[in-house]
N, C-alpha and C positions, 0 to 999 in steps of 0.2 A: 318476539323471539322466533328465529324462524326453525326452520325442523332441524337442521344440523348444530344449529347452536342448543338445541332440545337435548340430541345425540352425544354433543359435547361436554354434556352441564352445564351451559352455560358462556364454558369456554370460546374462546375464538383462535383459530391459530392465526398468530403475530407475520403480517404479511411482510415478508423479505425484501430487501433492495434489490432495484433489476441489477444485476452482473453488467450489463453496459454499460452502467457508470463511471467503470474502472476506466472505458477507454476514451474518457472526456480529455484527459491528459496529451493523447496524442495529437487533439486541435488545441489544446489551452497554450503549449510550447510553443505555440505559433507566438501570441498574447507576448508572451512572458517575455520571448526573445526578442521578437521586432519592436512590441510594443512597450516596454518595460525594462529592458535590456539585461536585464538578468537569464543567464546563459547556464542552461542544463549539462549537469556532467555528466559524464557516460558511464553513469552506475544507478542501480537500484536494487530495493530487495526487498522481501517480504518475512515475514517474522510470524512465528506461528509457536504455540507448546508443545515440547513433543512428547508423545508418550513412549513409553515401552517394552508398547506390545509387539509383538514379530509382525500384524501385520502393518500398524500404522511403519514402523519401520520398512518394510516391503512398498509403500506408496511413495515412502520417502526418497527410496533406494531408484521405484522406475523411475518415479517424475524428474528427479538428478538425470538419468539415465535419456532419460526423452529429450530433454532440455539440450545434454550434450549431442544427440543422434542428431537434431535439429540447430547445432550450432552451426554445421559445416554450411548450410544453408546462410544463416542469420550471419555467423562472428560472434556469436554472444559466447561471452565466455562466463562459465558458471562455479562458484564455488561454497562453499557453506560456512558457519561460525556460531557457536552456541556463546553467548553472551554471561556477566555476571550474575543474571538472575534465571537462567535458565534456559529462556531461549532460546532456539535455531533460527538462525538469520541463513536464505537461500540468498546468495549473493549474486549480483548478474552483471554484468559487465557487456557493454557494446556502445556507439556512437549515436545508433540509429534509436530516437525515442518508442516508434514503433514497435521495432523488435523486445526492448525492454517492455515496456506494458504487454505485449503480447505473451512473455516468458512470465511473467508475475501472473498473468491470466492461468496460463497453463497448470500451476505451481496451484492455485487456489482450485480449480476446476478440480484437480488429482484428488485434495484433500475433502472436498466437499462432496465427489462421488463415492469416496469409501467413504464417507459418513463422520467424517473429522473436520468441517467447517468450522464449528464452534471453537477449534482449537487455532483458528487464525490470528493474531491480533492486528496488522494491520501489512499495507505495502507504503514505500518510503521511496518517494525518487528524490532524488539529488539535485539542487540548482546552486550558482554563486550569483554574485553582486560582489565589485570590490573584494575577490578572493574569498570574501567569506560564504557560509555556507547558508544556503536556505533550504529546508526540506518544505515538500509538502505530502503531508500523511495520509493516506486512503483506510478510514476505517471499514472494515468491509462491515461488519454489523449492522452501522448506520448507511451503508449505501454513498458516501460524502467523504471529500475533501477539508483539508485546514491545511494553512502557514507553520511553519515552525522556524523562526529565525532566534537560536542563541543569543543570547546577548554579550558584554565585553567579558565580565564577570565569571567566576566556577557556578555554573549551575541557574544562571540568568537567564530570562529572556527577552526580547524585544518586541513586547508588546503594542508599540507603535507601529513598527513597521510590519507587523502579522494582520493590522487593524487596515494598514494601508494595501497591503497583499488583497488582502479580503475582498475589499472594496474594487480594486484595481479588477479582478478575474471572477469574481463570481457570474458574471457573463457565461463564462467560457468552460468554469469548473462547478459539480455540485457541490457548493458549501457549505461547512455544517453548520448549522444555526443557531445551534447553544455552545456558546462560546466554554462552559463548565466543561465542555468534551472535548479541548483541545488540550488533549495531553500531550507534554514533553516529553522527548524521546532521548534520555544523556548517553552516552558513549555509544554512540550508532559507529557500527563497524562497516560505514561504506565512505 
């Protein structure tokens, strides 16, 4: 035991995911689209708890605020949505995948500087195949990507083709490794 773990009890603090992670996505669309041909829609968003306190509301209010000051630049067009269970969905709209992952950065960066990281739960881009939807989820806790492909059914998923996702891109994306963490995300508002 070395002396800070002495200091600590014991303890260790739980070392963090690097924040680069998040921008693996803007070479894995390379992947997806040329190689896989499944075609990113030009939306994304990140979903976080909110509280309400004046000031986490005040982080809420710049970072909106930033996003749109830095739209005239980007195009990204930004909007929000609180969900059935609670939720705040920052919703982001633009063509370019860069600018998307770069606004979800900015979004998570805000909340983790005042000290509301914890309150994230994940960023969600957009992709189709055959019209239908495929998301792929960035939990930020774990640091890691997953597939989410719906399935035909109310509340199904498509386990085969999440298996195949997996496989196809974990090259290119950090994947999560224990499949038990690959939650389903129903009525995503993008």
């Amino acid at each position: 035991m070395g002396f800070l773990d002495a200091l600590l009890g014991g303890r260790r603090k739980l070392k963090t995911p690097a924040p680069d992670r998040l921008f693996a996505m803007t070479t894995a669309v390379v992947t997806l689209e040329t190689g896989l041909g499944v075609k990113h829609r030009p939306v994304a968003g990140i979903v976080f708890q909110p509280l309400a306190t004046a000031d986490f509301k005040q982080i809420v209010s710049d970072t909106e605020e930033l996003l749109r000051g830095s739209a005239k630049d980007t195009g990204t067009v930004v909007d929000s949505a609180d969900d059935e269970f609670g939720f705040r969905w920052i919703v982001l709209r633009d063509d370019e995948m860069d600018d998307l992952v770069v606004a979800v950065n900015v979004v998570s960066s805000q909340l983790e500087a005042g000290g509301y990281g914890d309150r994230i739960l994940c960023a969600v881009f957009v992709f189709e195949e055959g019209g239908e939807p495929i998301y792929f989820i960035y939990n930020f806790k774990r640091g890691a990507y997953y597939p989410f492909v719906p399935g035909p059914g109310e509340k199904q998923r498509n386990n085969e083709r999440e298996f195949q996702l997996k496989a196809q891109i974990d090259r290119d994306l950090p994947i999560e490794p224990e499949l038990e963490r690959w939650f389903p995300l129903w009525e995503i508002p993008l």
